[in-house]
C-alpha positions in Angstrom: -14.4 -24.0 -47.6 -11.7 -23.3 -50.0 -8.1 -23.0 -48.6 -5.7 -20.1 -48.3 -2.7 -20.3 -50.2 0.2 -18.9 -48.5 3.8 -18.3 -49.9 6.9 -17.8 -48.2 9.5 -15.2 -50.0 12.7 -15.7 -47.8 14.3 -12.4 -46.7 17.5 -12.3 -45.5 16.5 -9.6 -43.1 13.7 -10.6 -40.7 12.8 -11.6 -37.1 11.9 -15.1 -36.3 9.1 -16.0 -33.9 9.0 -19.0 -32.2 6.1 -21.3 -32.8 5.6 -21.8 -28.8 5.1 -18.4 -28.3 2.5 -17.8 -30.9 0.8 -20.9 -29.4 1.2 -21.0 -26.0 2.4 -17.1 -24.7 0.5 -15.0 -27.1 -3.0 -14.9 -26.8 -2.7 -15.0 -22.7 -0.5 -11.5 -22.7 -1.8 -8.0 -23.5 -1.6 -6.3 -27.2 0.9 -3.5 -25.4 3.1 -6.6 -23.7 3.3 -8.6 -27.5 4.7 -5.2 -29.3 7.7 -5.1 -26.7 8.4 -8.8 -27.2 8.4 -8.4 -30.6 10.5 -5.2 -30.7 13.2 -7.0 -28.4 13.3 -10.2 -30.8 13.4 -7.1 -34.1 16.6 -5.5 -31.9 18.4 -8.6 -31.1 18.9 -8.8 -35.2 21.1 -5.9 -35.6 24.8 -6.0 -34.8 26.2 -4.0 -32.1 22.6 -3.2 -30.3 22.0 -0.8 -28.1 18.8 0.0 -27.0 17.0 2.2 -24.2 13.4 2.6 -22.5 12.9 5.6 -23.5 14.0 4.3 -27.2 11.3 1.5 -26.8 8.9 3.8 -25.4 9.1 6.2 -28.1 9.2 3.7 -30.7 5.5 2.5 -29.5 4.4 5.3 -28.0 4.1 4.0 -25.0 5.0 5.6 -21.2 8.9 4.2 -20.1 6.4 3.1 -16.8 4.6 0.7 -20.1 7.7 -0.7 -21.3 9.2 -1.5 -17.8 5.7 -3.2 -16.8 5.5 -5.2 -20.1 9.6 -6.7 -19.7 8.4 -7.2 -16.2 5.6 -9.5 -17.6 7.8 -11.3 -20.0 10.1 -12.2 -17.3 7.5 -13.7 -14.9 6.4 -15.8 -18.0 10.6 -17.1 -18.6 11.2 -15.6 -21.9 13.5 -13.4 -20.9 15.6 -12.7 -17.9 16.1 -8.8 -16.2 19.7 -7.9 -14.7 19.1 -5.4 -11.7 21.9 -3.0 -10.4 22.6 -2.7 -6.7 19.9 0.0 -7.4 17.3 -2.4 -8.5 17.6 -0.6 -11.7 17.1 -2.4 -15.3 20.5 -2.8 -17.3 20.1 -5.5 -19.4 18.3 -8.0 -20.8 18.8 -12.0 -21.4 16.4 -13.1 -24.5 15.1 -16.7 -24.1 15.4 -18.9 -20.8 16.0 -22.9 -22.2 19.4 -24.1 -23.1 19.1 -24.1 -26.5 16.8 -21.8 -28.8 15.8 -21.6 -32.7 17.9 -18.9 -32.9 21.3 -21.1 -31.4 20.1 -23.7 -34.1 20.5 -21.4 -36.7 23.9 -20.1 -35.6 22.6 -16.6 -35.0 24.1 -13.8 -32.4 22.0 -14.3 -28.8 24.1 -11.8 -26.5 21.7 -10.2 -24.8 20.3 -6.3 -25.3 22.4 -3.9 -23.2 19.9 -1.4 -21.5 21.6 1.9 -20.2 20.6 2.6 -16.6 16.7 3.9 -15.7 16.2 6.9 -13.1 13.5 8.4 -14.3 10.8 5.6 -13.4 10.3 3.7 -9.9 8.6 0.5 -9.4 7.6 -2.0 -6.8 9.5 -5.3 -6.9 7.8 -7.8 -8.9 5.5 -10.1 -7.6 5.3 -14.0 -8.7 2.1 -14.6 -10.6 0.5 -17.8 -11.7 -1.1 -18.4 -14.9 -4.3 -18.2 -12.1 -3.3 -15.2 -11.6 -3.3 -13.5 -15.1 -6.4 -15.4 -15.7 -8.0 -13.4 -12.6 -6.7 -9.6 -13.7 -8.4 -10.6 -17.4 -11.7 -11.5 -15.1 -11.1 -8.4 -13.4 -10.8 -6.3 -16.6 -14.2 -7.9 -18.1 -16.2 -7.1 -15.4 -14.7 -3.2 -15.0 -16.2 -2.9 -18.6 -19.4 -4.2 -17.4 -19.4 -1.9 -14.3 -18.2 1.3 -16.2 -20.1 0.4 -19.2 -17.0 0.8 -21.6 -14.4 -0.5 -23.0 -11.1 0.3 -21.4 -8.7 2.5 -21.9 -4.8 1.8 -21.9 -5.7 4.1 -18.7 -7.6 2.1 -17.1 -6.4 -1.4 -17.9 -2.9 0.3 -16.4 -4.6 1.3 -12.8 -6.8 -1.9 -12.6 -3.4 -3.4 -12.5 -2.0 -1.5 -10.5 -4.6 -1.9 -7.8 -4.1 -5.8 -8.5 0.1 -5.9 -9.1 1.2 -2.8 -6.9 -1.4 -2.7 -4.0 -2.1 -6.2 -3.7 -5.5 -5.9 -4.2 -7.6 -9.3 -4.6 -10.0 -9.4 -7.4 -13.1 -9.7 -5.1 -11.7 -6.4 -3.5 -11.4 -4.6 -7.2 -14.4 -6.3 -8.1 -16.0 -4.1 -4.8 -14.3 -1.2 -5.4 -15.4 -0.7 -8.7 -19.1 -1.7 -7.9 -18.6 0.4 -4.8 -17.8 4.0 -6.7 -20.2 2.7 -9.9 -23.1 2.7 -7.2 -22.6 6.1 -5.8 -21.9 7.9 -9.2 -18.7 7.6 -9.8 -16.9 6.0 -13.0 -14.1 8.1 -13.4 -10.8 5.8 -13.0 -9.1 8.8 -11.1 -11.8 8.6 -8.4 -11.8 5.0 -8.6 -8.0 5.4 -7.9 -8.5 8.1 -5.1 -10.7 5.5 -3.4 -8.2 2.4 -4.1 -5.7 4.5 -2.5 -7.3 5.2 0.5 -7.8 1.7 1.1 -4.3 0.7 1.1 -3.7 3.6 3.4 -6.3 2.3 5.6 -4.5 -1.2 5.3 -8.0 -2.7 4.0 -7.1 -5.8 2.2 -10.7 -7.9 2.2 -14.3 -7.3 1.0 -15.7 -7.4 4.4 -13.4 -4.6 5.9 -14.0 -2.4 2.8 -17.7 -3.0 3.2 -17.3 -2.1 7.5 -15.1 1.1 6.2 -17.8 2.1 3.5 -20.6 1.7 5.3 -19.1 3.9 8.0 -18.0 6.6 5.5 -21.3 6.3 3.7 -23.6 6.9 7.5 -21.0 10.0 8.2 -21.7 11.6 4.2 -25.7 11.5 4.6 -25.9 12.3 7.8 -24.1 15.7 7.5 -26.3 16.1 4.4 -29.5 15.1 6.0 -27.8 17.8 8.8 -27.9 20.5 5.8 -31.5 19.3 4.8 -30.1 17.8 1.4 -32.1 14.4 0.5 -32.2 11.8 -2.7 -28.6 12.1 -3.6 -25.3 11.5 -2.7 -22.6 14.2 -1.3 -20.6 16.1 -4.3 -17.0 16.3 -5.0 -16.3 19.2 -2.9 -18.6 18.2 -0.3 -16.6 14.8 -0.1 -13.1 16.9 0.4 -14.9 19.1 3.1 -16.0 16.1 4.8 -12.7 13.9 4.5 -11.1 17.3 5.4 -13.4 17.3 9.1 -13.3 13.5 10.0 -9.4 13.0 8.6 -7.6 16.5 8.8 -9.2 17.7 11.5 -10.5 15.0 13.3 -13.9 16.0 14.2 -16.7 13.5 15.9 -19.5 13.4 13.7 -22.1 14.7 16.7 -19.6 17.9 16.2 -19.8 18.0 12.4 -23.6 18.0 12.9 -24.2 20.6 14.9 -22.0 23.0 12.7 -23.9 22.1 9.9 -27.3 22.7 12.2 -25.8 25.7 13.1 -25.4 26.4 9.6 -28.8 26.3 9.0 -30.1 28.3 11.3 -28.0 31.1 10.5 -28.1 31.6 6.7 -31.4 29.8 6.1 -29.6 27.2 3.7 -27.1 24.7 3.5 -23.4 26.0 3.1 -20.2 23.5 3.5 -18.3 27.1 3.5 -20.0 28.5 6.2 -20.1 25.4 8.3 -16.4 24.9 7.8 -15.6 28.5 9.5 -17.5 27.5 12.4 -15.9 24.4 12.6 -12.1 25.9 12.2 -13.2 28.2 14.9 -13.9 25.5 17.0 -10.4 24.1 15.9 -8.4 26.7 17.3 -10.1 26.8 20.7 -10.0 23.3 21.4 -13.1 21.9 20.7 -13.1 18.0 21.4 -17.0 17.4 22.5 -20.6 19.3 22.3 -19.8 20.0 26.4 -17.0 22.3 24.8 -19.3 23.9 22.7 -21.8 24.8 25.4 -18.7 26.0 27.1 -18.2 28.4 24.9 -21.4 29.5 24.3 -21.6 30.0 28.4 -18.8 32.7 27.8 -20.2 34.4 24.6 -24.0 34.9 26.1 -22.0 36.1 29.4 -19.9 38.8 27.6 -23.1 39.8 25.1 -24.7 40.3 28.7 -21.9 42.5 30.0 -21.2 44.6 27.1 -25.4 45.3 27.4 -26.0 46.2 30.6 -25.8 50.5 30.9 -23.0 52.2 31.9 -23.4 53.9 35.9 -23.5 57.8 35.5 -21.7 59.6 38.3 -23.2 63.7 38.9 -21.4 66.5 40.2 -22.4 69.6 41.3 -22.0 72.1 38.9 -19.6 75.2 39.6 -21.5 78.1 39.4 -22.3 80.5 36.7 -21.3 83.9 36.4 -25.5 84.7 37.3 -25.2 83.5 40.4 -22.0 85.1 41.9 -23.1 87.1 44.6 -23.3 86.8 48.5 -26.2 85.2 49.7 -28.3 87.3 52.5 -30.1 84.7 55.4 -33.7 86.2 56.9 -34.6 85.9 60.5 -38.6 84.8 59.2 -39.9 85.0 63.0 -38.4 89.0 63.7 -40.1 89.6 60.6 -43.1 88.5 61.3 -43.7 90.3 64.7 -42.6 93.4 63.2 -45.1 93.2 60.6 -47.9 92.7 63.3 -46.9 95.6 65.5 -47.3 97.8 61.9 -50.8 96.7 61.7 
């Protein structure tokens, strides 16, 4: 194999890149994280720098939330060093973390970048990670695209790492949650983030409890559906809200939920999550807590359909009388009659 033949034509103005991190820093860090390194090193060249986040975000057409997340990184891996107000807000930046660097051999400027303050973007203190660590979230990543079938967006690849940096999420609890929502229909990263969310809320932190939580959540979804008569798939988007609104919001038992939904069925002939949530917010405002409620209640609805059947009592009185019958009344003695009419005879 022939060789390449490179040439070298010295400019005055460029940005030198240390050999290390081509070798040892590189390849291990994300495409996004390499442009703000190399953006920093291009801005420590000019005199009298003064950049911003928004400047750097614009510049790469990145989110300020990117650029924050990528210094973050570089910062964890000692190649440059973040100065925090009493605000735990960014306002500078130290380039390079040994004492001496090619750029003090050469006699160039190293004061560091002067960041104005941030307000517009909020995140979670830092976490220490090992170079375990990053090796895991790149697992992680590789098996999302086998799960989703993909390759990932900058979208993605930012919530993954959120799930593993913000939430604390292990990668065999990613690696579940993503298999979880792939298995029931779902690769959206927003639903995948919906779920992830819940889980933290829940204080789920291992495989086993997420697989205890889902297997709960999954026996409440199909049986309100097998309640409604639906078989062979899973609960809808909307049907999911109505049911997290029942068991969360409103904290219904599931023997309650069922009986709406029964209910449901026997009134309109077909399944309806509208119709068996106005029986169910009914029941909400009188009280119901158990199916002995219910019964209750139906006691006192059968009772007043009962009462409001039965006939009214019609009271008669005597009629005055007309104007036909005002006259006196004569009385006959029958017996003085009688004999007189014999004595005639």
């Amino acid at each position: 194999m022939n060789g390449l033949t490179l040439q070298n034509y010295f400019q005055s103005n460029i940005t030198l890149i240390e050999n290390e991190f081509i070798d040892h820093y590189m390849a291990k860090a994300n495409g996004e994280y390499v442009k703000v390194y190399l953006l920093l090193l291009r801005y420590m060249n000019k005199a009298d720098c003064t950049l911003s986040i928004s400047m750097m975000a614009d510049c790469l057409e990145n989110t300020e939330g990117d650029i924050i997340r990528a210094l973050k990184y570089w910062e964890k891996t000692g190649l440059l060093t973040l100065k925090y107000d009493s605000e735990q807000k960014i306002t500078g930046i130290d380039l390079g973390h040994r004492e001496e660097t090619p750029k003090e051999a050469l006699g160039e400027d190293v004061s560091p970048v002067t960041l104005p303050p941030v307000t517009s973007v909020k995140e979670a203190p830092a976490k220490e990670k090992t170079s375990k660590n990053r090796k895991e979230l790149k697992q992680i990543l590789f098996i999302a695209e086998q799960y989703l079938g993909k390759t990932l967006t900058r979208t993605d690849v930012d919530a993954i790492a959120y799930f593993y940096d913000t939430l604390g999420f292990s990668a065999d609890l990613i690696e579940y949650l993503i298999e979880y929502c792939v298995e029931n229909g779902h690769k959206s990263i927003h639903y995948i983030q919906k779920v992830a969310l819940s889980w933290a809320d829940a204080q789920i932190t291992t495989v086993e409890q997420a697989r205890s939580s889902s297997a709960l959540y999954n026996r409440t979804c199909y049986s309100i559906l097998n309640a409604f008569g639906i078989k062979g798939r899973g609960p809808a988007t909307s049907e999911l809200e109505y049911i997290k609104k029942w068991t969360e919001k409103d904290g219904f038992d599931l023997e309650i939920i069922l009986e709406a939904c029964s209910r449901t069925v026997l009134a309109i002939h077909q399944p309806s999550f509208e119709y068996a949530d106005k029986i169910l917010q009914n029941w909400l405002l009188k009280k119901v807590h158990s199916l002995n409620d219910i019964r209750i209640l139906d006691s006192a609805f059968e009772l007043a359909k009962t009462e409001k059947k039965k006939p009214a009592v019609k009271t008669f009185s005597q009629p005055a009388p007309s104007k036909f019958r005002n006259f006196e009344e004569r009385s006959y003695d029958m017996d003085a009659l009688t004999k007189e009419l014999l004595q005639t005879n």
